[in-house]
C-alpha positions as CSV (number, residue, x, y, z in Angstrom):
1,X,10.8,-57.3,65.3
2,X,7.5,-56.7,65.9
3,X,5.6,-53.3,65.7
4,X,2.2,-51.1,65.2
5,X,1.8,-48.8,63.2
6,X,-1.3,-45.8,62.0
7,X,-1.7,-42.4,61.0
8,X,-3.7,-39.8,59.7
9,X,-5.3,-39.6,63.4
10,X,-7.4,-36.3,62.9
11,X,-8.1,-36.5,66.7
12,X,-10.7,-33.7,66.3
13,X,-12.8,-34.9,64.2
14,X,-13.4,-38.1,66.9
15,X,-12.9,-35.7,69.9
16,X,-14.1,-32.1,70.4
17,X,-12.4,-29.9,71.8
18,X,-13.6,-29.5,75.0
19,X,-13.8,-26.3,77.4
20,X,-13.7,-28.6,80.2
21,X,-9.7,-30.8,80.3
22,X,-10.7,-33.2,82.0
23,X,-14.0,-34.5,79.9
24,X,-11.4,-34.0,77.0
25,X,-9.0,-36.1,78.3
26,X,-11.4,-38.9,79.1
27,X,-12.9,-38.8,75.8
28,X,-9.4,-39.0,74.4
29,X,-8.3,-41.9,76.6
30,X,-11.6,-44.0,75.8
31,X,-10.5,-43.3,71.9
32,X,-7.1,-44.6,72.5
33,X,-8.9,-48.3,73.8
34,X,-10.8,-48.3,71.0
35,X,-7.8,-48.4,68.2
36,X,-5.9,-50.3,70.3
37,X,-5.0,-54.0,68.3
38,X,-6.1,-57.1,70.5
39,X,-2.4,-57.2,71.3
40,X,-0.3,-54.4,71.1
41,X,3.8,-54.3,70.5
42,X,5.9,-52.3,72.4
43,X,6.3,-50.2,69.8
44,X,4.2,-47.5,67.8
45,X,4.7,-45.7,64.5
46,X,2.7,-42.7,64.0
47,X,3.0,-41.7,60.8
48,X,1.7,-37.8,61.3
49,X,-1.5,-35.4,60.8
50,X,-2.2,-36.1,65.0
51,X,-4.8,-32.8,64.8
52,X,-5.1,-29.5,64.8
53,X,-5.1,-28.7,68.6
54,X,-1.9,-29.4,70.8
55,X,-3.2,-30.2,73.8
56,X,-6.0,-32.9,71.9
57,X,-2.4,-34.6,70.4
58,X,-0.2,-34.1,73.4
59,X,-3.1,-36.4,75.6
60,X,-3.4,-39.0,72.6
61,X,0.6,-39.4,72.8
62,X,0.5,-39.4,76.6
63,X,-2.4,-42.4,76.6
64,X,-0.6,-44.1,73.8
65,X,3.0,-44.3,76.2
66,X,0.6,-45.5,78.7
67,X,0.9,-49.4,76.4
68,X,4.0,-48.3,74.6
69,X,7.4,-47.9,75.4
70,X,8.4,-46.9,72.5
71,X,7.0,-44.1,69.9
72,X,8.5,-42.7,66.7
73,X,6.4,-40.5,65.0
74,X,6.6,-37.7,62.0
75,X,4.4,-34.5,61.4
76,X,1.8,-34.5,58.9
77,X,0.3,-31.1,57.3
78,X,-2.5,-30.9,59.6
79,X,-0.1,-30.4,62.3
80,X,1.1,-27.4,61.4
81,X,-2.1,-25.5,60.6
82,X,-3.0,-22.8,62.1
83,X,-6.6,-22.5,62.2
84,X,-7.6,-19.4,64.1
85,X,-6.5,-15.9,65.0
86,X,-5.7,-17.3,68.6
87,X,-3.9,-19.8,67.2
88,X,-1.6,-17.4,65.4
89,X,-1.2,-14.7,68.6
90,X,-0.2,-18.1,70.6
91,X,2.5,-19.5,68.3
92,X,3.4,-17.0,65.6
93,X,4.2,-19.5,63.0
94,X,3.0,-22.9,61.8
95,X,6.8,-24.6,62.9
96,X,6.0,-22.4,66.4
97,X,2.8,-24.4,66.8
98,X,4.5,-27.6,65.3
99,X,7.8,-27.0,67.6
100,X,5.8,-26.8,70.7
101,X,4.3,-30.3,70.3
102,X,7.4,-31.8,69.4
103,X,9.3,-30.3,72.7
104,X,6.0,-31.1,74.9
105,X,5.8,-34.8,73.7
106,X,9.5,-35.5,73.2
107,X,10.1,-34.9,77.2
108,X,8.0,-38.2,77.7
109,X,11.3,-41.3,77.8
110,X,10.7,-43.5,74.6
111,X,9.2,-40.5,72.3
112,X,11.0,-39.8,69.4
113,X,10.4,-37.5,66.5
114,X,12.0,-38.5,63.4
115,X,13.7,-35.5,61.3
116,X,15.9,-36.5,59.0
117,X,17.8,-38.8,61.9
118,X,18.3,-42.6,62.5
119,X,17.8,-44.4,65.5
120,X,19.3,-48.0,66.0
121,X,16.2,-50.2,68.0
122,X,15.7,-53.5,68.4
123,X,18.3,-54.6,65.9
124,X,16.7,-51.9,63.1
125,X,17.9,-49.1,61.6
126,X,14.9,-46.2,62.3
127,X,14.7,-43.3,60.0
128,X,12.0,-40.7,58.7
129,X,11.3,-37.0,58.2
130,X,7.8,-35.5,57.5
131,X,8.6,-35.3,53.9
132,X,6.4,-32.8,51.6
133,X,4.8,-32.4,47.9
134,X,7.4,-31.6,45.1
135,X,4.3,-31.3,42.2
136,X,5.8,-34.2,40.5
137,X,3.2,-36.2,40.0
138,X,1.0,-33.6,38.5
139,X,3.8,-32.5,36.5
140,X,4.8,-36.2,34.9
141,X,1.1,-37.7,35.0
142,X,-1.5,-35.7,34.6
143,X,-0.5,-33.0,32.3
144,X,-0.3,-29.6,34.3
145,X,2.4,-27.4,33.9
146,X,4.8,-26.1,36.9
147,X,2.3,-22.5,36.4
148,X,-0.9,-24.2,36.5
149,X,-0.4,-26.6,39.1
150,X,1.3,-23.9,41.6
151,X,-1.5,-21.6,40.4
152,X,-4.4,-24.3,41.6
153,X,-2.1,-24.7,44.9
154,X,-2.5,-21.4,45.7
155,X,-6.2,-20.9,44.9
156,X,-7.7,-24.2,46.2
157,X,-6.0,-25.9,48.8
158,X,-6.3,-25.7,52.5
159,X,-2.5,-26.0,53.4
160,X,-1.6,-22.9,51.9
161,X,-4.5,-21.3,53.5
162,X,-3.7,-22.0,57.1
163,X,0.1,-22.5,56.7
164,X,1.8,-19.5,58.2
165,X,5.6,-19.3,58.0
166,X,6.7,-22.4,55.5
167,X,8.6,-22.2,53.0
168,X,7.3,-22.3,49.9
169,X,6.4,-25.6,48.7
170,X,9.1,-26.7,46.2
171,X,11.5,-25.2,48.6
172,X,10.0,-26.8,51.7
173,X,10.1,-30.1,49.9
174,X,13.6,-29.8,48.9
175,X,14.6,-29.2,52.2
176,X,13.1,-32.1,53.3
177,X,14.7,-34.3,51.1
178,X,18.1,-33.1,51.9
179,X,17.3,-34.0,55.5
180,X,17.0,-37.9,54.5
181,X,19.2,-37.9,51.5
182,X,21.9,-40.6,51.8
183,X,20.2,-42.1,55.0
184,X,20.8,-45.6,55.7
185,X,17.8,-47.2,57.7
186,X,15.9,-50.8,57.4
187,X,12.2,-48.8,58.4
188,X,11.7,-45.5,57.2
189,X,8.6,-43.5,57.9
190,X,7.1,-40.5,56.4
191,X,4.4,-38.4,56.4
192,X,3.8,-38.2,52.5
193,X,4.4,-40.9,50.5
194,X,6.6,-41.3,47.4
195,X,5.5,-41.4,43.9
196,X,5.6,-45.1,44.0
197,X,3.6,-46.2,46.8
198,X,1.0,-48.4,45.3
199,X,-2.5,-46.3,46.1
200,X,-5.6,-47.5,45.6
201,X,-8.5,-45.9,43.3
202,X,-7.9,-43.3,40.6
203,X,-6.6,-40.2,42.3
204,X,-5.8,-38.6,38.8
205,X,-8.5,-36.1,39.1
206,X,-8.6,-32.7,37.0
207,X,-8.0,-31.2,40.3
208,X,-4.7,-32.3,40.2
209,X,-4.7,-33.7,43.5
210,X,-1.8,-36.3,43.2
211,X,0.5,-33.5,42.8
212,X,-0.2,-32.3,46.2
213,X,0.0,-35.7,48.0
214,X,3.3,-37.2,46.8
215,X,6.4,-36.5,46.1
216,X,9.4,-38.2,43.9
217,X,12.0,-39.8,46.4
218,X,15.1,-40.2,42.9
219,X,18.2,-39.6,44.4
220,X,17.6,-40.2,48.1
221,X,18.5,-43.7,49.2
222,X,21.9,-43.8,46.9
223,X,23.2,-46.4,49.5
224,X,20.3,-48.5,49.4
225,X,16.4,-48.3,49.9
226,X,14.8,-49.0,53.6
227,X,12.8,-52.3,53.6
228,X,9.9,-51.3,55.2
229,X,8.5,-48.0,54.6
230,X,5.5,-46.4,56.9
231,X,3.4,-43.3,55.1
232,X,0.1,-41.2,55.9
233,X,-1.5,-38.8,54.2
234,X,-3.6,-41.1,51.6
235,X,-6.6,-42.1,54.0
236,X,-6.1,-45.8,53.0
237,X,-4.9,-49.1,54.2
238,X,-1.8,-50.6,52.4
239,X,0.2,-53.6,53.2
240,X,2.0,-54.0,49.7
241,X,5.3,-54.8,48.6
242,X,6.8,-53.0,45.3
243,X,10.4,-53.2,44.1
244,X,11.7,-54.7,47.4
245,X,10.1,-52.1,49.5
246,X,6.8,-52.9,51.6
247,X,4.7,-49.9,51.8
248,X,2.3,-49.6,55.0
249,X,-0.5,-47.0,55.7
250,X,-2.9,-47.5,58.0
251,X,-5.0,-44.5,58.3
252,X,-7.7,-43.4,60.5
253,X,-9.4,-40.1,58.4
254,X,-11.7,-37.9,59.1
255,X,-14.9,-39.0,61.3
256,X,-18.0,-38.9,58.8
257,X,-21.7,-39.9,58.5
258,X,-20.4,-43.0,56.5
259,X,-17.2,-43.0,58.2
260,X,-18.6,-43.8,62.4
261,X,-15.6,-46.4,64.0
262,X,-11.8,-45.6,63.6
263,X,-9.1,-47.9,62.1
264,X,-7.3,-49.7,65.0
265,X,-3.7,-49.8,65.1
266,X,-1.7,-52.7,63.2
267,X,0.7,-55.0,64.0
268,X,3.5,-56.0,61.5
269,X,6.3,-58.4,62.0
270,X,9.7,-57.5,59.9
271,X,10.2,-61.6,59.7
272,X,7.4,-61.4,57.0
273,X,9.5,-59.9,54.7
274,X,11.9,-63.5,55.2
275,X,9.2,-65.5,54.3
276,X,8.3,-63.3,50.5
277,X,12.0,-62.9,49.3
């Protein structure tokens, strides 16, 4: 089987948002032909954080089932922020703002958001939630306590800020997990990654940023891990196998001065992972 896969789309930062729909949508459908790969598959993973404005993410989905005819995709954080006072009058709650995307997008045939459920295509098992942070890695590696890592959660970092209506975080994570726990699948996807995806760089900072970004997956796949599993959330490019699982991220990021051309979508084909056993 044959499939694309990217993530980490942060469609605002490549497209304004636009007073005028139509000069939006445009923009948004000539940015969808530019990450297009060479040849695409018929079918896309997106593996979360779309943007921060509905309407941006509901035209990127709706150019994207223009090749595709068939898309799984997960939430990232960025999707659920709520970044204005209009924003919060409009849907009330970060899973109001998240929810509404999900029922716009899902009404298109071949869309499917992956929560904690499997779906059997082309001969593979397809499973994924959005997953979330459990501190773990900050707890285990880099020396915080459960107070002080909770403490620099609150006081620094964005998705407390302009998450409205979560749970809070250990509790949001656990929930998640209970969603996949005993899931049986052959590609799982999620939008953060588990504690042993092999990332590049030293993300060990004093800021104890790895504790935000990962989270520890024990206890989850008692019948057996996926073979291929898709994250986000780590704005890097990772084509790695570890323990019999091949991790894949493929993120775009954020548009910067150094940062000018997005990542295209990649292709993988499950008979690679034949050819390595």
């Amino acid at each position: 089987m044959l499939f694309d896969y990217i993530g980490d789309i942060h469609l605002d930062f490549w497209v304004k948002l636009e007073h005028s729909p139509a000069k939006m949508r445009k923009k948004i459908y000539d940015f969808v032909q530019s990450i297009l790969p060479e040849h695409p598959s018929d079918t896309l993973f997106v593996a979360g954080d779309f943007g921060h404005y509905n309407q941006q993410s509901y035209w990127f989905i709706f150019y994207l089932k223009e090749v595709y005819e068939t898309i799984f995709f997960v939430c990232g954080n960025h999707d659920y922020y709520l970044g204005s006072k209009t924003m919060k009058k409009k849907y009330h709650s970060s899973n109001g703002r998240a929810n509404a995307f999900i029922d716009e997008v899902t009404q298109m045939e071949g869309v499917h958001r992956l929560d904690g459920n499997v779906h059997e295509h082309k001969g593979m098992r397809i499973g994924g939630a959005d997953m979330w942070y459990d501190f773990s890695h900050a707890l285990r590696y880099e020396g915080f306590t459960q107070r002080a890592i909770q403490e620099l959660w609150w006081n620094e970092f964005n998705d407390r800020k302009f998450h409205e209506g979560l749970l809070p975080t250990l509790e949001h994570s656990d929930v998640e997990k209970e969603k996949v726990r005993d899931m049986v699948c052959d590609i799982f996807i999620s939008h953060v990654p588990p504690l042993q995806i092999p990332l590049k760089g030293n993300y060990a900072t004093e800021r104890g940023e790895l504790g935000f970004y990962l989270f520890d997956p024990a206890d989850i796949f008692t019948k057996g891990h996926p073979r291929v599993w898709i994250a986000g959330h780590f704005h890097q490019h990772i084509n790695e196998e570890v323990e019999g699982i091949r991790y894949l991220v493929n993120s775009i990021g954020y548009k910067t001065k150094e940062h000018t051309i997005p990542s295209r979508i990649q292709t993988f084909d499950m008979d690679e992972l034949e050819h390595t056993q």
